[in-house]
N, C-alpha and C positions, 0 to 999 in steps of 0.2 A: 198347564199350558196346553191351548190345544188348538189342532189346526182344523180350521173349519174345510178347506178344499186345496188343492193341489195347489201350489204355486204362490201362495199367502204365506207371509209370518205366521210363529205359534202368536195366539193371542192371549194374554191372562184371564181367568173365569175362574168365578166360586160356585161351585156345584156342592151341591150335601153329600155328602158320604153313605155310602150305600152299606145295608149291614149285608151281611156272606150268606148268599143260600148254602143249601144241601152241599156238604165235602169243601167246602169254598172258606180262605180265611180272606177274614180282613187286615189289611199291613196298613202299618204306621212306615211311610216311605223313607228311608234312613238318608240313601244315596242310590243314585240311577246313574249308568252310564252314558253315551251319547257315541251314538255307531251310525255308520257310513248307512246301513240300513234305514235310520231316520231318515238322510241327507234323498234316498228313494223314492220313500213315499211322499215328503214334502214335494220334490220336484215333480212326482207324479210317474216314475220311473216303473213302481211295481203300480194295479189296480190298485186304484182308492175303494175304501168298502162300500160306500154311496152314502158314509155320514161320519160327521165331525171326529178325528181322532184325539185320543191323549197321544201320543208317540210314546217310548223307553219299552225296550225290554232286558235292560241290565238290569233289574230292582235288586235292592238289598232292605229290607224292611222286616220290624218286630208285628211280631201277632199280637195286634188288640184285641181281636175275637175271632172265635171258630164258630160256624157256622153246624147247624145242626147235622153230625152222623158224621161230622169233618172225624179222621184218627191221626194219631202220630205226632202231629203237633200241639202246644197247650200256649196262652196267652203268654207274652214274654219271650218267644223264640224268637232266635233271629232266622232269616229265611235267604234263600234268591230264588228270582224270578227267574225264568227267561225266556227264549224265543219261543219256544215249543210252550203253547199254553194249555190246548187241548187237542189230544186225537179220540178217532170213533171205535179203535180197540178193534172193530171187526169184517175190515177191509182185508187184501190178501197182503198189502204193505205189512200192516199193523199186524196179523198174523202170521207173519213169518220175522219177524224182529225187524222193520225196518220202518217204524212208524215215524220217523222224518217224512219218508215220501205216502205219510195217509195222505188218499183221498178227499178227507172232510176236514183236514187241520184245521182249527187256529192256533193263532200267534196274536202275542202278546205285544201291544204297543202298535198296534195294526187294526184286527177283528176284534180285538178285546185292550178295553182301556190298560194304560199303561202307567208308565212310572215318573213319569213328567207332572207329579201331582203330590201333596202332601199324603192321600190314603191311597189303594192298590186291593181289589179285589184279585186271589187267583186261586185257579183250582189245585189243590193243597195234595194231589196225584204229580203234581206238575214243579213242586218244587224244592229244593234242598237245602239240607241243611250246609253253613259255609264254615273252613277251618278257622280255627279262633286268630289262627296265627294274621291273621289280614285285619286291618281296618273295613269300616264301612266304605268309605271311600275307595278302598285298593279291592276290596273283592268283588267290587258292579262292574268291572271290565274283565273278570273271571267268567262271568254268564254269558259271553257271545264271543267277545275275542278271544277269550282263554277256549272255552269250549268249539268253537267253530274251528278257529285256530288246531287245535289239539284234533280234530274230525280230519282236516287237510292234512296233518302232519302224518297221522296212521295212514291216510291216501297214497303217500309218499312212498310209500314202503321201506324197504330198507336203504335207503339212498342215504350214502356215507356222506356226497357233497350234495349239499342242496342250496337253491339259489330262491330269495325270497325277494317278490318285488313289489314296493310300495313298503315302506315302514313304518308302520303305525300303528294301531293298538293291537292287533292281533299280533303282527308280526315280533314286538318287541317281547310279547311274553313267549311266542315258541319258541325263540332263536335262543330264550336260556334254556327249553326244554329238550330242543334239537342237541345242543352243545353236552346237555347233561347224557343223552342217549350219546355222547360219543362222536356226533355227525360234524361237518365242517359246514359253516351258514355264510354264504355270499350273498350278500344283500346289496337289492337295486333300488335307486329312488331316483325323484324328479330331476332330470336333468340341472345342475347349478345347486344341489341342495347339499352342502357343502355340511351344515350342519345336524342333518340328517345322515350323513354319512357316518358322522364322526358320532353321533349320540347310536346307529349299529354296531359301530365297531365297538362301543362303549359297552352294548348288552352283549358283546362274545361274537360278531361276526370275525371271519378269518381274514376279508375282504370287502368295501364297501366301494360302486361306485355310480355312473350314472346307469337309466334305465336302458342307452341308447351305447354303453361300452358291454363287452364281452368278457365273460368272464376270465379268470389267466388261467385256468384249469375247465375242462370238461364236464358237466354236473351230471348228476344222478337223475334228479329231479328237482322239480321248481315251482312253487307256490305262488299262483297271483293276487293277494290283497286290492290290488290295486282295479277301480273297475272301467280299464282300457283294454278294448279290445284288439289295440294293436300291439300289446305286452306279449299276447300268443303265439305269433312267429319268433318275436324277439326272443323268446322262454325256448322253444324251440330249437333253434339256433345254437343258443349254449347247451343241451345237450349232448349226453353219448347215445350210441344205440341201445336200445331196451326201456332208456328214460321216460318218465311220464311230465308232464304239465299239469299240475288241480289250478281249477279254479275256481277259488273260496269262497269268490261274493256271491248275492244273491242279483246281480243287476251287472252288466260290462256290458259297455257300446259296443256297433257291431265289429265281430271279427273280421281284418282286412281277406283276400286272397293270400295263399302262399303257394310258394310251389310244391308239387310232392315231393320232393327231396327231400326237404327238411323236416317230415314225416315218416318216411320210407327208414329202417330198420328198427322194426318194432318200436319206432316212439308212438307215445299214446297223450292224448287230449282227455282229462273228467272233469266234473263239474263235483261241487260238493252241494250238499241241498240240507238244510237247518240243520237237525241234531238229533240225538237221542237220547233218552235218560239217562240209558246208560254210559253214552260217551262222556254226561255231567256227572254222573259218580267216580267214574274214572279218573276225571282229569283234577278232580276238587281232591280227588284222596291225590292223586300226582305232583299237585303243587307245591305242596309246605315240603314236600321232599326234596324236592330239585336246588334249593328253594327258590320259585319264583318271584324274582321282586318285580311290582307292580309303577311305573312312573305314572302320576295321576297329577290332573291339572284342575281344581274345584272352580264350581262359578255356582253363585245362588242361582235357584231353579229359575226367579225371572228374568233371569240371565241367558234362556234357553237358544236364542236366540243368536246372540253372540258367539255362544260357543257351538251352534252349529256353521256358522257362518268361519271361524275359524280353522273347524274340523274342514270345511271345502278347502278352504285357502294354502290348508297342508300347512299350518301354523301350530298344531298342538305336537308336542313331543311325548308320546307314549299317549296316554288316553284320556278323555275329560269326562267332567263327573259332575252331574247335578246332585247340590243337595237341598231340599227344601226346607 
């Protein structure tokens, strides 16, 4: 499925399958996620790269072939993809552990074709191996929501209450990972979304209500999923002093004014920015533990459409999943 330029439906297209240069496998695409990330670059939200994209970087797919000087993996593995597809290693980002923010990134499902496709080239540096304990289906919303997710959640620090706003795929797997670390999860969603409430309180919220009520307790910290820019003060708001605000996504309309007050003692504002390998070794060894269950909603891949068009309307409960 792939979308020729901003603002267009994915279109259906048979292209050949490319075989894996140097370190690079080729996947057999199992199941691909479908993230708010997509819903971006469709609308034209982040830069388009100046040519036609596949969109996904949830892949879950078996190695058909390794490409020559590839190590580590052999035909028949199962694999994930995900956002972080390649960095340049020798930027001061990248040399000092914090190759999310290289300079020369790519990303998968963006600069480099993606998982919205029956095959999936990726560089085999870039990806890992998934716990047996998940389906193909349940572990492609482990590679962005789980992992970005779990990036926001360590941002957090040690904040006993924390308030999550916007419910959805990210959100519903931290809020069992939050609860498993002991923390209490107050979760916010679209005004009137009654059953979003009640599918939070489902995965361990203590509290679920609109985005636009206050919490009944003081929060520590507060994660935005969601990508409004006027969640900011609201997030704000419900904190104590010392509190922080992440905010998760890669794309949020603009931040309103607020006053300094609800600023002023020591609250703080971060931004989270993609990933690192090591946050995905982390969090893939963290989940069979907690255990995290995964709510997934499948649609065949020519279905891509639908399901992103659903993903906007704030219609999917927990997270949706192509599978070709």
């Amino acid at each position: 499925m792939v979308l020729p330029e901003p603002g267009s439906p994915l279109q259906h297209a048979l292209q050949q399958a490319r075989r894996p240069g140097p370190g690079q496998l080729r996947l057999r695409v199992a199941a691909c996620g479908v993230c708010r990330t997509d819903l971006h670059i469709l609308d034209g939200d982040i830069a388009f790269p100046g040519h036609a994209v596949i969109p996904g970087h949830e892949i879950v797919g078996y190695v058909s072939e390794c490409g020559p000087g590839t190590q580590g993996f052999a035909a028949g593995d199962r694999v994930g993809v995900p956002w972080l597809g390649w960095t340049c290693g020798t930027c001061s980002y990248c040399a000092s552990g914090r190759e999310n923010l290289c300079d020369n990134a790519r990303f998968t499902g963006w600069q480099i074709a993606g998982g919205y496709a029956q095959y999936a080239l990726a560089d085999a540096r870039y990806c890992f191996r998934l716990p047996s304990a998940y389906t193909d289906a349940e572990a492609a919303p482990l590679l962005c929501a789980g992992l970005i997710g779990h990036r926001a959640l360590t941002m957090a620090g040690q904040a006993e209450r924390l308030g999550i706003y916007g419910f959805g795929a990210a959100a519903h797997i931290i809020a069992q990972v939050a609860r498993y670390q002991g923390r209490s999860v107050f979760a916010f969603t679209r005004p009137g979304d009654e059953e979003g409430q009640e599918f939070a309180r489902a995965t361990g919220a203590v509290w679920a209500g609109a985005s636009t009520d206050r919490a009944p307790q003081a929060l520590d910290a507060a994660i935005i999923f969601a990508p409004v820019g006027a969640l900011v003060p609201a997030a704000l708001r419900t904190l104590r002093k010392g509190g922080v605000v992440v905010c998760a996504g890669i794309h949020m309309s603009e931040v309103p004014a607020f006053p300094y007050e609800i600023l002023w003692g020591e609250r703080r504002i971060v931004s989270v920015a993609n990933l690192t390998r090591a946050d995905g070794e982390a969090f893939l060894s963290l989940a069979p533990s907690v255990p995290v269950r995964v709510s997934v909603e499948t649609f065949p891949l020519r279905e891509a459409n639908e399901a992103l068009t659903r993903l906007r309307e704030g219609r999917i409960q927990g997270a949706a999943v192509l599978i070709p």
